[in-house]
N, C-alpha and C positions, 0 to 999 in steps of 0.2 A: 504494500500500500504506500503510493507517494504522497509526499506532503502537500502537491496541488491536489489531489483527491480527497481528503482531509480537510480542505479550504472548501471544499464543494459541499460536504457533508455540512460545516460549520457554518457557512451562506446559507444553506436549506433552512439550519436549523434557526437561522435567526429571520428569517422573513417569512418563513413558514409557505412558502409557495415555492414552487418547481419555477415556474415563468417569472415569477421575478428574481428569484437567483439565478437563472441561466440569463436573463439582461445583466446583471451586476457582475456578472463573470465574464461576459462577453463570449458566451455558448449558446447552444439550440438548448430550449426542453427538452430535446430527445436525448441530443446526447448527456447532457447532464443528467436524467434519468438513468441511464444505463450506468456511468460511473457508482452513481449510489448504487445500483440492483452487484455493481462488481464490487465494491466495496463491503456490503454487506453477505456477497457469499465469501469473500476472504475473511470476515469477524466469526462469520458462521450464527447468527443475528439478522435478526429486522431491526431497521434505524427509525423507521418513519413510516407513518400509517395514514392513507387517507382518510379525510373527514369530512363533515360539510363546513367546518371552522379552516380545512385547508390540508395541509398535510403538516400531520402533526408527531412530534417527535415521543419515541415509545419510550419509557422508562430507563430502558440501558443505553439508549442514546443521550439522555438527559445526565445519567450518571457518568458519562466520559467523556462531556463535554469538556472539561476543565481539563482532560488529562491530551484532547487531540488539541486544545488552544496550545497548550502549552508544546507540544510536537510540532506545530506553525511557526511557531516564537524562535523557536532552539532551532530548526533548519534554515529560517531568514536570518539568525545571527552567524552561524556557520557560513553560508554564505557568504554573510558582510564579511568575514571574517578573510576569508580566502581570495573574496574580491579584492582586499585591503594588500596581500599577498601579493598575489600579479599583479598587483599596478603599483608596487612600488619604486618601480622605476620611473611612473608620472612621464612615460613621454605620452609625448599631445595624442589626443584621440579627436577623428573630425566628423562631424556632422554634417551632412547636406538637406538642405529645405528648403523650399521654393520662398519667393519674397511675399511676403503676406503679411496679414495681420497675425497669423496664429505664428507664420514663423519666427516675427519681432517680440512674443511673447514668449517662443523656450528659447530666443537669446537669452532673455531676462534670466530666464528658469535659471538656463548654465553659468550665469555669470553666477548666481548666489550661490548654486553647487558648488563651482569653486572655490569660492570662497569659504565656503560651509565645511565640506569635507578637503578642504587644501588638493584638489585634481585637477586638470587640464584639459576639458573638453572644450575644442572651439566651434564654433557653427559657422559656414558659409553659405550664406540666402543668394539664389540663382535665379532669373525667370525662368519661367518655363514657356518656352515655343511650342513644342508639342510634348506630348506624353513619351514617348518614343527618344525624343533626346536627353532626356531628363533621366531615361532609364541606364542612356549610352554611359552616361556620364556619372555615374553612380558605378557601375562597372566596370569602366575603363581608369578610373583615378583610386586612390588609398583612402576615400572614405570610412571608417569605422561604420558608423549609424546612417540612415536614412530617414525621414518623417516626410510620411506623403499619403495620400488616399489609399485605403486599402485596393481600391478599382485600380492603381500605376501599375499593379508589380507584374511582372511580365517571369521573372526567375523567381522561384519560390524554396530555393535550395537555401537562402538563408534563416534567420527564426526572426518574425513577426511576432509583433508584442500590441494588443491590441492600446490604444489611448484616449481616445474620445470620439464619441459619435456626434457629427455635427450635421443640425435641419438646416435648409435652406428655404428660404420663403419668396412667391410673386411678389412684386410689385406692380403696380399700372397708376395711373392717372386716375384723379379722384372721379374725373367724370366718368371712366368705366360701369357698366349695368354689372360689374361682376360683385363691385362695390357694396352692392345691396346685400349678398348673399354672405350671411355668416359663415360656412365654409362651403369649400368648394372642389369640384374633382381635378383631374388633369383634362376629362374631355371636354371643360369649356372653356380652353383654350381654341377650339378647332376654329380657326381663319384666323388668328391673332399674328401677330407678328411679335419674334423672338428677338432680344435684342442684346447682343455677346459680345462685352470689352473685347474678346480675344480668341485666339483656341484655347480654350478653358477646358480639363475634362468632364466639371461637372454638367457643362452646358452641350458636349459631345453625349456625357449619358442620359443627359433630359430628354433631348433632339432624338435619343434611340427609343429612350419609356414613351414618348409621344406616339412614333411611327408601331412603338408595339402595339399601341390602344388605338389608333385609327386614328392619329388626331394629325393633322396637316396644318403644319406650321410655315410662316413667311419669315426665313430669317433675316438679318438685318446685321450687319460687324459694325462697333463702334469701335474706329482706334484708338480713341483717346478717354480716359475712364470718366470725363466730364461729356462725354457727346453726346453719351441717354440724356442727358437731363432735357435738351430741346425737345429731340422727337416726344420724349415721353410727354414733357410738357404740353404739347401743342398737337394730340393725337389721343382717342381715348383706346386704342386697338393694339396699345404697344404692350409688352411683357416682358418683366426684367427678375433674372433668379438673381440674386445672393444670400450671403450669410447674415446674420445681426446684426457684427458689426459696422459692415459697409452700407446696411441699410441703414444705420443709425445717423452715417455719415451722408448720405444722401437726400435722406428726408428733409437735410437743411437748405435742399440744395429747388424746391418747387413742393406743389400741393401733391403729395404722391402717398397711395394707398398699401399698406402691406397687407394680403392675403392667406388665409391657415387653409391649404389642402390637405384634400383628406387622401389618401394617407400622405404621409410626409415625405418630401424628397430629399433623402438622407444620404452623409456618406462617413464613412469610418476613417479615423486619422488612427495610424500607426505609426510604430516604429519596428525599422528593419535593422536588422546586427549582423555586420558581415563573417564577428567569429562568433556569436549565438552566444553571447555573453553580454551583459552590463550589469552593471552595479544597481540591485533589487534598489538602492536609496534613488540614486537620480530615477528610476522609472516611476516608482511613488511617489517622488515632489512631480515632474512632469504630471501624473495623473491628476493628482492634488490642487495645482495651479490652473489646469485647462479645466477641472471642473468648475474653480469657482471661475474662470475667468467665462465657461461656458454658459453658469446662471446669471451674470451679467451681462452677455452679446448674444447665444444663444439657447434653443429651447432646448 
């Protein structure tokens, strides 16, 4: 039994639902399911029992809880431990991230890492022209780490660490009919017209979710990140995706409406490890800072 299956049991047992510990864990219900049905034939024991209250932890799960917290504890310090070990030589480890908002945000992260635990990771912010170069260049240079959409990764030979799940919201012109509708699908967008800073990939997988659902869009490239504000302005037919926080930054910019569809257009930020290694500490302030920095920009 590993110590990340241990972490799964002790998530179950503390939200008491299967689907919300496999969101917090960044797993399926299923397979998160299955870990517990494998864990509890290695104890030789039931952990956990359905109910109408949820799934609810059976007596001998309740009595060892204290003892699998404590097996979590003692394998994360062992690791810092070893981590501390190899890297004491502190030569630089480097990070690639595209320029963004999120990525001026784990500069910050790293700066206070290091200063925090005395290490050396620096970060290099890149545009990205396409998904495809970004990938080049991540594999052709001494990178350490990567931070990018779970959607980039094209080799999967390295280990992926999941980070934050970030929504994306429409925007349109206040005079939009869509305006009225407290939420909304993706099929009423059909005849709108799309409107893309750039080759963006979350705007390459919108443009794919659209054509999967029948929905026929008129696209539109703005080169300069100030150019939506016109058309949007002076058009009620226009649609524009980003994050929070560039919405937050935009809304100043004209009468412009943000939109909650249903379901949500989501993508996953990770981090890739070229030697399937980092230090458990930086990955939980990373996690830590993008959360709150998540309840403040996004949902």
């Amino acid at each position: 039994m590993r110590s990340e299956e241990i972490e799964y049991i002790l998530e179950v047992y503390k939200t008491r639902s299967l689907s919300k510990a496999a969101e917090h864990l960044s797993i399926t219900p299923q397979g998160l399911g299955k870990a517990v049905k494998k864990v509890e034939q290695e104890l030789g024991c039931v952990l956990f029992q359905r109910s109408f209250q949820g799934v609810m932890p059976t007596p001998v799960c309740t009595a060892i809880v204290d003892q699998m917290t404590n097996i979590v504890s003692s394998a994360n310090e062992i690791q810092r431990i070893i981590s501390d070990f190899n890297n004491q030589s502190e030569a630089p480890e480097y990070l690639l991230a595209m320029e963004s908002v999120l990525g001026s945000k784990v500069e910050q992260i790293l700066h206070h890492y290091n200063e925090l635990y005395s290490k050396n990771v620096q970060i290099e912010l890149r545009p990205m022209t396409t998904e495809d170069s970004f990938e080049v260049l991540f594999e052709q240079n001494n990178y350490d780490y990567r931070l990018c959409t779970k959607e980039l990764i094209r080799n999967d030979i390295y280990e992926t660490y999941q980070i934050a799940r970030l929504h994306f919201h429409p925007i349109v012109n206040a005079g939009c009919p869509l305006c009225q509708k407290t939420s909304i699908s993706i099929e009423d967008f059909n005849g709108m017209t799309f409107v893309v800073e750039s080759n963006r990939p979350y705007a390459q997988r919108f443009e794919e979710l659209c054509r999967q659902n029948g929905v026929r869009l008129k696209t539109q490239r703005a080169y300069d990140k100030f150019y939506f504000a016109r058309p949007l302005s002076e058009h009620d037919d226009y649609i524009y995706l980003r994050q929070r926080a560039d919405i937050d930054r935009m809304m100043r910019l004209g009468n412009f409406v943000l939109l909650y569809m249903e379901p949500a257009f989501e993508t996953n930020i990770v981090l890739q490890s070229r030697s399937g290694n980092i230090d458990p500490r930086l990955l939980n302030l990373i996690r830590i800072r993008l959360s709150s920095f998540s309840d403040q920009y996004l949902d």
